[in-house]
C-alpha positions as CSV (number, residue, x, y, z in Angstrom):
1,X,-66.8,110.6,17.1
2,X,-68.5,107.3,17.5
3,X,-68.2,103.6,18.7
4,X,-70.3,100.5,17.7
5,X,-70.5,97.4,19.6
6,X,-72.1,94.2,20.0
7,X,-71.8,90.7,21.1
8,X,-73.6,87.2,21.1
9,X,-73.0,84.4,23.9
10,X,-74.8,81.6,25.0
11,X,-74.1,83.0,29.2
12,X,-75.6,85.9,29.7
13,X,-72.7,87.0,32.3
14,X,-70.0,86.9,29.8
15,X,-70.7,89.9,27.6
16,X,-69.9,92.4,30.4
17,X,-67.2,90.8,31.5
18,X,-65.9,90.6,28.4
19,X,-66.3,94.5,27.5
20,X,-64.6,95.2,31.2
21,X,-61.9,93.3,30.6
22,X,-61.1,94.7,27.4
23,X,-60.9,98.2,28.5
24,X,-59.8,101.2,26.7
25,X,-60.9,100.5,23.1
26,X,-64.7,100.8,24.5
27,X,-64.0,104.4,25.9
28,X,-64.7,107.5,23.2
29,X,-63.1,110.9,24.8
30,X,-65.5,113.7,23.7
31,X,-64.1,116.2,21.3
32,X,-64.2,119.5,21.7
33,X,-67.5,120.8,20.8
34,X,-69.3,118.0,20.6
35,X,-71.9,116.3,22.5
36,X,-72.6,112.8,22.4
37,X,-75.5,110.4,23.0
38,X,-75.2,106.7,23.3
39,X,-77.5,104.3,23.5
40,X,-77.6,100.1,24.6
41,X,-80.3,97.8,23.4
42,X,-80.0,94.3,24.4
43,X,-82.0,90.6,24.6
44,X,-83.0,89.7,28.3
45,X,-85.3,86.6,29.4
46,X,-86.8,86.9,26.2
47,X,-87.7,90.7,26.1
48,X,-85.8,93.5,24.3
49,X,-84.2,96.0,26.8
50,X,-83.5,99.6,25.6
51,X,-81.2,102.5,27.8
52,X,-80.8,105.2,25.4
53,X,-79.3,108.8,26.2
54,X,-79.9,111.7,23.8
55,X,-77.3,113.9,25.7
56,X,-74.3,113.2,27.4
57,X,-71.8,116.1,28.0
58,X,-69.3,114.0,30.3
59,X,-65.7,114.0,29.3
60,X,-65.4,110.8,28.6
61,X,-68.2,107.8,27.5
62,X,-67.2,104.5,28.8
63,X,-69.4,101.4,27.3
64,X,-67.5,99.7,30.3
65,X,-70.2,101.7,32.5
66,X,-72.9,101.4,30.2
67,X,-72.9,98.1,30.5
68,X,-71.9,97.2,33.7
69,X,-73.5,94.5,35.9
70,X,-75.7,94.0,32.7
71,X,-77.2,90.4,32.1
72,X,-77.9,89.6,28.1
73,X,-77.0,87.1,25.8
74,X,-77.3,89.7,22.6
75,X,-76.4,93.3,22.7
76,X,-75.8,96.1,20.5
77,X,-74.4,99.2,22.0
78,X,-73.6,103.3,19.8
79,X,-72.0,106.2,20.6
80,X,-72.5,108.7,18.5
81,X,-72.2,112.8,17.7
82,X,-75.4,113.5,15.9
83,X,-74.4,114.9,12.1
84,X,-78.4,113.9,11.1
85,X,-81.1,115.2,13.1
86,X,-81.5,116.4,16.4
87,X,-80.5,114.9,19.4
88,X,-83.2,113.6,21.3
89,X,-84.2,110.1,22.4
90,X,-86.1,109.6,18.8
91,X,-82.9,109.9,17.3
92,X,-80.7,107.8,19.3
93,X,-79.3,104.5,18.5
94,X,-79.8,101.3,18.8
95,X,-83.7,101.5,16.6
96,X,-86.2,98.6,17.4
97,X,-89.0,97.2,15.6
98,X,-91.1,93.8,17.0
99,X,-87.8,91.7,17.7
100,X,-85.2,93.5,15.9
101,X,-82.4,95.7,16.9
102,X,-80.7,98.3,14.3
103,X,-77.4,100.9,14.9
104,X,-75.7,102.5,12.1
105,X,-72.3,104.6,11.9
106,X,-71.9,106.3,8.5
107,X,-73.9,109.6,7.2
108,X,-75.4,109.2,3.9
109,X,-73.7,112.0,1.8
110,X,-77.3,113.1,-0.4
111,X,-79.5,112.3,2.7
112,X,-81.3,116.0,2.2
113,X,-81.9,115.2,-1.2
114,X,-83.1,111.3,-0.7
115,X,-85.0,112.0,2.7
116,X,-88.5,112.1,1.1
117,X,-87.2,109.3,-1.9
118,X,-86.6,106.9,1.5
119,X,-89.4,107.2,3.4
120,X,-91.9,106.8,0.5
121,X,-89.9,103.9,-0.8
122,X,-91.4,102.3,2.2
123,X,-95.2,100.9,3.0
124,X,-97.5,103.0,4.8
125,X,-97.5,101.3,8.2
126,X,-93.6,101.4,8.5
127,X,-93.4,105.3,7.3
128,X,-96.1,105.7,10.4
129,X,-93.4,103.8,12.6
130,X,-90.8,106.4,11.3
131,X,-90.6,108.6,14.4
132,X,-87.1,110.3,13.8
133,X,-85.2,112.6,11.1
134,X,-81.7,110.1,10.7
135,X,-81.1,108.5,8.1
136,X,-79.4,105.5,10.2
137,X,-83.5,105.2,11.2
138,X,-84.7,105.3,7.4
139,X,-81.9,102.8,6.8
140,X,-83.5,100.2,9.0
141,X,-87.0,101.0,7.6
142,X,-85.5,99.9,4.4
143,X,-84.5,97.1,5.8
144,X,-87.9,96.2,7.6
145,X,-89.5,96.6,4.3
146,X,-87.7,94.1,2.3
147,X,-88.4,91.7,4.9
148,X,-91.9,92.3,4.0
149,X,-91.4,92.0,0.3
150,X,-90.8,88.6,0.9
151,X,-92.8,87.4,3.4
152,X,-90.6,87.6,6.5
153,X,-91.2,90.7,8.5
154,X,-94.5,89.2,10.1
155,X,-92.7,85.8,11.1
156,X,-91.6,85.1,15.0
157,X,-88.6,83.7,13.3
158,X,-86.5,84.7,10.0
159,X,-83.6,82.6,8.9
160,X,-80.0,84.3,9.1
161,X,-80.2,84.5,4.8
162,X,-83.1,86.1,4.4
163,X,-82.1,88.6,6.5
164,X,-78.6,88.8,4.6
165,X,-80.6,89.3,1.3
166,X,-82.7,92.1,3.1
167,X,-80.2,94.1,3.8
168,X,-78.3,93.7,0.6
169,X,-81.1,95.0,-0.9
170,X,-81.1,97.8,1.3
171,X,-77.3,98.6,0.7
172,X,-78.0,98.4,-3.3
173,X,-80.9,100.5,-3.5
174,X,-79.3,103.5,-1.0
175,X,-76.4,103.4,-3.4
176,X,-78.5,103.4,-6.7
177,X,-80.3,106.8,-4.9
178,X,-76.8,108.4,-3.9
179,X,-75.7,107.7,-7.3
180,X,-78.7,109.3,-9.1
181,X,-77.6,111.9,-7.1
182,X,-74.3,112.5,-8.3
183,X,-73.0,111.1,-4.5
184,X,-71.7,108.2,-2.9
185,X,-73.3,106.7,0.2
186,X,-70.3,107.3,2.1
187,X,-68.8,104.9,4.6
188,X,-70.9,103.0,7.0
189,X,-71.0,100.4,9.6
190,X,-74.3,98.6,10.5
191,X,-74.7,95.8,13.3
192,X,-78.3,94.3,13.4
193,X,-80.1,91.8,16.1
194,X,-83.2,89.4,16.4
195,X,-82.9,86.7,19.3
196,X,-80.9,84.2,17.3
197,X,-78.2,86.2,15.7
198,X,-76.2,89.0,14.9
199,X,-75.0,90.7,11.5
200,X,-72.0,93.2,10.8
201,X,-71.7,94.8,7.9
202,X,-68.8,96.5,7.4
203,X,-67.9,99.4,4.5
204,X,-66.5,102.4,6.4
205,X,-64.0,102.3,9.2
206,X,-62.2,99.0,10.6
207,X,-64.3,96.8,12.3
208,X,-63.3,93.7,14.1
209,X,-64.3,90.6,16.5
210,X,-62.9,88.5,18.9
211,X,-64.1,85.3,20.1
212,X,-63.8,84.0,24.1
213,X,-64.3,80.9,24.3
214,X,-62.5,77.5,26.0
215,X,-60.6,78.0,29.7
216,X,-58.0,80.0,29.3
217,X,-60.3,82.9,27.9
218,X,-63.1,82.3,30.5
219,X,-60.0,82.2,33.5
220,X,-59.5,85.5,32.3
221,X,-63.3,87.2,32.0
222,X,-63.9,85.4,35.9
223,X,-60.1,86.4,36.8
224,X,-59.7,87.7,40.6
225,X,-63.0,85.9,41.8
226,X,-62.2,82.5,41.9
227,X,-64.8,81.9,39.3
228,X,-63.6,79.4,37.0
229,X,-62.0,77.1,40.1
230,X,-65.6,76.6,40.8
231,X,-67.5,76.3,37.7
232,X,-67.8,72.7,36.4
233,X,-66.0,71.5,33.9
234,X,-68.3,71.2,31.4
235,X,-69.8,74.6,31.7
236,X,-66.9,76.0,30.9
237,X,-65.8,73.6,27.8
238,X,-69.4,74.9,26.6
239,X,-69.1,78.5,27.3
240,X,-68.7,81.0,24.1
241,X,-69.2,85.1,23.7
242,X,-68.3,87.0,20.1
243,X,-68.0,90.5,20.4
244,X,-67.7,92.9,17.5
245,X,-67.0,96.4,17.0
246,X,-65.7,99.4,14.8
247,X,-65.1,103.0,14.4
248,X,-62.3,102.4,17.2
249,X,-60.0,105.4,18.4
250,X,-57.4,105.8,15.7
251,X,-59.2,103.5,13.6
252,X,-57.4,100.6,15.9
253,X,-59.0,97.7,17.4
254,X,-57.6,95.7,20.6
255,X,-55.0,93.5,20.6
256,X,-55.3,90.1,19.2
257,X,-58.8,90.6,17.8
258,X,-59.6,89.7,14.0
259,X,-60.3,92.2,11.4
260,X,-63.5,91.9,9.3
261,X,-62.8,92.4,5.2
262,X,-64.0,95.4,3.5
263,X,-67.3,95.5,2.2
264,X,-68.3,92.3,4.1
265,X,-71.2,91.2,6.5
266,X,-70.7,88.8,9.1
267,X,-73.0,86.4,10.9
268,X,-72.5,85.6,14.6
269,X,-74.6,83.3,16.6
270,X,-74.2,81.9,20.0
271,X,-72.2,78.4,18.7
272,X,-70.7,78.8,15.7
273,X,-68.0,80.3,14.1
274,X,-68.5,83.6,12.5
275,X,-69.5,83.1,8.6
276,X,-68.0,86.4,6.4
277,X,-69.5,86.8,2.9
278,X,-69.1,89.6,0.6
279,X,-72.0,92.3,0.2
């Protein structure tokens, strides 16, 4: 059981509306026996916001709620049942470091065995930064640290590329440490976040994005409150939101949005179209 979502706009009132008026696919019904946690990190005025909740036994988990009446212009937003490590707020999604955002679907089959292989892959100051046992947390570490290898991790700004190649890096050397192992790195999805943009990668269950944009698509995010009648004109020509998600309820995602290929990363920023490469 678990959900991943995030979006980019250039209005910070769009991406709730967005989520609301989509509905159902952003409610996970908890199975029997489980417990999840969620958690919502997200971009306001500048500042990175966290709400994270190690324990939530309510029948249902509604991102709807989560994020209601929320202003941001990035977000990332989990749901998960904990399969590595315990649930407390250490362990719960969405991870931060400086201006970076990280959430992570997926369990790395050989994690036991490569726990120890992970963390001293990494330098000394981000192991001290490691303050949970997942190895969605380890994941972003590796990240982090091929940033540094080149240079980036210290800079207020790191080009959409760079980051690409970072976690590329990250995805080969996991799977060269599962294979040693004998194991695959077993599905996974990943969204990650600095201020300027937002990368999907997708290798486990179907993800997707839809993009609002225009006036037929904002009539129906301010529907019922008379909004768009008195925007201006060219606020709403100008007006854009992409939201992405995956590991949807019976693996399907709503209604007219579009699917993301297999073993691809995506790149969504606030203007432009989304750019899909290959991992």
């Amino acid at each position: 059981m678990a959900r991943l979502v995030g979006f980019i706009g250039n209005r910070p009132d769009l991406g709730a509306r967005a989520l609301n008026a989509e509905g159902r696919p952003f409610a996970v019904r908890k199975k029997a026996g489980a417990v999840p946690s969620w958690g919502v990190g997200f971009y306001q005025g500048g500042e990175i916001l966290l709400k994270r909740r190690p324990v939530d036994d309510r029948p249902e988990i509604s991102l709807v709620e989560m994020t209601a009446n929320l202003r941001a212009d990035i977000l990332i937003a989990h749901v998960r049942t904990a399969t590595v490590g315990s649930q407390r707020t250490e362990n719960t999604h969405p991870f931060r470091y400086r201006q970076w955002l990280f959430a992570h679907t997926g369990t790395l089959e050989a994690f036991a065995k490569l726990r120890s292989r992970m963390r001293e892959s990494l330098p000394v100051f981000l192991q001290r930064d490691v303050q949970g046992e997942t190895d969605s947390e380890l994941l972003f570490h590796l990240f982090l640290s091929f940033l540094h290898d080149t240079g980036q991790l210290d800079r207020p700004s790191v080009d959409a590329p760079s980051a690409r190649a970072a976690l590329r890096s990250s995805l080969a050397l996991v799977d060269r440490l599962c294979a040693e192992e004998g194991a695959s790195a077993g599905e996974m999805n990943i969204l990650v976040s600095n201020p300027e943009y937002l990368l999907a990668v997708h290798r486990g269950p179907p993800m997707a994005y839809r993009v609002y944009e225009g006036r037929q698509d904002l009539e129906r995010l301010f529907g019922g409150e008379g909004g768009p009648g008195r925007m201006r004109i060219p606020d709403l020509a100008g007006s854009r939101l992409t939201v992405v998600g995956s590991d949807f309820e019976d693996d399907q995602a709503p209604a007219g949005w579009t699917a993301v290929d297999e073993r691809a990363i995506v790149t969504f920023t606030r203007g432009d179209a989304p750019e899909v490469e290959p991992i």
